[in-house]
C-alpha angles and dihedrals in degrees: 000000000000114000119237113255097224118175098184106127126224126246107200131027121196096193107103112219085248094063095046096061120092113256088229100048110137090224087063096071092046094043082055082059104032086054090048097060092041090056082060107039084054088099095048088048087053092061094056096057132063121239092238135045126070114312121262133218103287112259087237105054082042091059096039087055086051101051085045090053082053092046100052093034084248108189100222147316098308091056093046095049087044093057098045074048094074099342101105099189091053085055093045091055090043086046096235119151127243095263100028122130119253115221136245110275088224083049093049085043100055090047090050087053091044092053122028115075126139109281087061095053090045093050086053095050098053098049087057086052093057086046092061101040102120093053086058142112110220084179116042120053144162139208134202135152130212138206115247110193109232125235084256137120126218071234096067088041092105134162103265092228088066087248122133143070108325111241113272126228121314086019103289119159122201115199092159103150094013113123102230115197121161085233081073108019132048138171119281092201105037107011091183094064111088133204108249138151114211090208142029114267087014127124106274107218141174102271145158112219118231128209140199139181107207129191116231111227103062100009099247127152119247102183144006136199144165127216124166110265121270130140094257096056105092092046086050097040091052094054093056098048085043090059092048087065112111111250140215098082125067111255129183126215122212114203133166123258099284098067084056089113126139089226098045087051093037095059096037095057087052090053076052085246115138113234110234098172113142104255121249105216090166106125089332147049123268122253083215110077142173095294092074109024093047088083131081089231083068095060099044097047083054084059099039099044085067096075091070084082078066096071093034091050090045095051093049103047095030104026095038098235103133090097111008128210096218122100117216144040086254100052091039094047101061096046086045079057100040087051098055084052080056098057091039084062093052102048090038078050085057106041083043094061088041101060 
């Protein structure tokens, strides 16, 4: 028997959102999380906020939206606010009610900008961190740094003495012939970003450089962190991260070719760390000798350090990273950060239905 197409709509539901979302649904399992380490971040949101004044989107619901914009790949604000605006899962994770009203995207814009810095992210971060501890190598690690593409044109890129060709019509700028070095030009949208090029023959670009520290045995990240782009960061930034590891047992730290320096092994084997970086043989000997690739440690930190492209290639697909719309090492740096924390739910989402 045919159904009746009836297009009376109906004026009341008595299904919660709660109750609409599939038992099984992998979000449920990271929302548990997510809402633990809320519950103790609240302090630290209190003292973020003053006592009078009209009220703000609560810092919870601000950072649930935002994990869900890294989660579904969502542009930016207006597609964010338009799918809290019919998408019932989106306002089950939030926690909005069925009938709630959704806010303004330039209101939700200026309270994310309020709120997130960089303490906040790193405090998230950490707290997910607690969370996937046993899942955790306190030996093994690798460290790898990519290139993010900065919310800068070749066209802001200027002399910083206000010198060069003024810019054409429409805009247009023509530095055909000039000579352009981040030691003269700089952006005149976002000046942290630099102009750098990650390999030889390769597109150089206005770019911030992102780091991570990664634990080997189930490929989470143990720390982040953002520097500008130069030739010498991922060496730096490794050594910092490098000094943040716990001591008292002997670790090693796999790293690609480019961290085979005499200096970078030199200073890790005096902080009692091995060396696993791979070796660069290429017109030169390699810092990195038989002492430490004659064991079998060696071989299977070179296979598991790859798997650091995993997160890189996850935040920037996924988490939109590849070229980000924040200006500033500040403002990048802590969604770089809160990302990583993104990825870290996810893989801690899936070792946690595994075991």
């Amino acid at each position: 028997m045919r159904g009746d197409d009836n297009l009376q709509e109906g004026m009341y539901s008595y299904i919660s959102p709660e109750k609409r979302v599939p038992a099984d649904h992998p979000l449920r399992p990271i929302r548990k999380i997510v809402d633990e380490i809320l519950k103790e971040m609240s302090p630290k949101f209190q003292k973020l906020y003053s006592d009078v004044g009209r009220p703000s989107i609560a810092p919870e619901r601000l950072l649930r939206s935002l994990l869900l914009q890294i989660f579904y790949s969502v542009r930016h604000e207006r597609m964010l606010i338009e799918q809290l605006q019919y998408n019932l899962l989106f306002r089950w994770f939030v926690g909005m009610e069925m009938d709630e009203t959704v806010w303004n995207h330039a209101v939700y814009s200026k309270n994310r900008e309020r709120l997130l810095n960089e303490e906040i992210a790193e405090s998230f971060f950490q707290r997910v961190l607690e969370r996937a501890k046993p899942y955790m190598s306190d030996e093994h690690f690798t460290v790898d740094g990519t290139l993010i593409e900065a919310w800068a044109s070749h066209k802001s890129f200027r002399p910083k003495d206000g010198t060069g060709k003024p810019p054409g019509a429409g805009g247009d700028v023509d530095f055909r012939g000039e000579k352009r070095k981040n030691e003269t030009h700089e952006s005149t949208t976002d000046p942290d970003a630099r102009l750098f090029t990650k390999s030889r023959g390769s597109e150089a670009k206005l770019s911030y450089m992102g780091h991570v520290l990664m634990e080997n045995r189930n490929g989470l990240l143990v720390q982040t962190f953002l520097t500008e782009a130069t030739g010498r960061a991922e060496r730096d930034a490794a050594m910092l991260m490098a000094e943040a590891i716990p001591p008292g047992k002997r670790v090693t730290l796999g790293g690609d070719k480019n961290y085979d320096t005499r200096e970078f092994v030199r200073e890790l084997r005096g902080m009692n760390i091995t060396p696993h970086v791979a070796q660069n043989t290429t017109n030169r000997r390699s810092a990195v000798d038989e002492r430490t690739t004659r064991h079998a440690g060696y071989e299977v930190s070179q296979r598991k350090r790859k798997r650091v492209e995993q997160s890189f290639g996850w935040m920037k697909m996924i988490g939109m990273l590849k070229k980000v719309k924040l200006r500033g090492i500040d403002k990048v740096g802590w969604l770089f950060t809160f990302t990583g924390a993104a990825y870290n739910l996810c893989r801690l989402r899936n070792l946690m239905a595994t075991t």
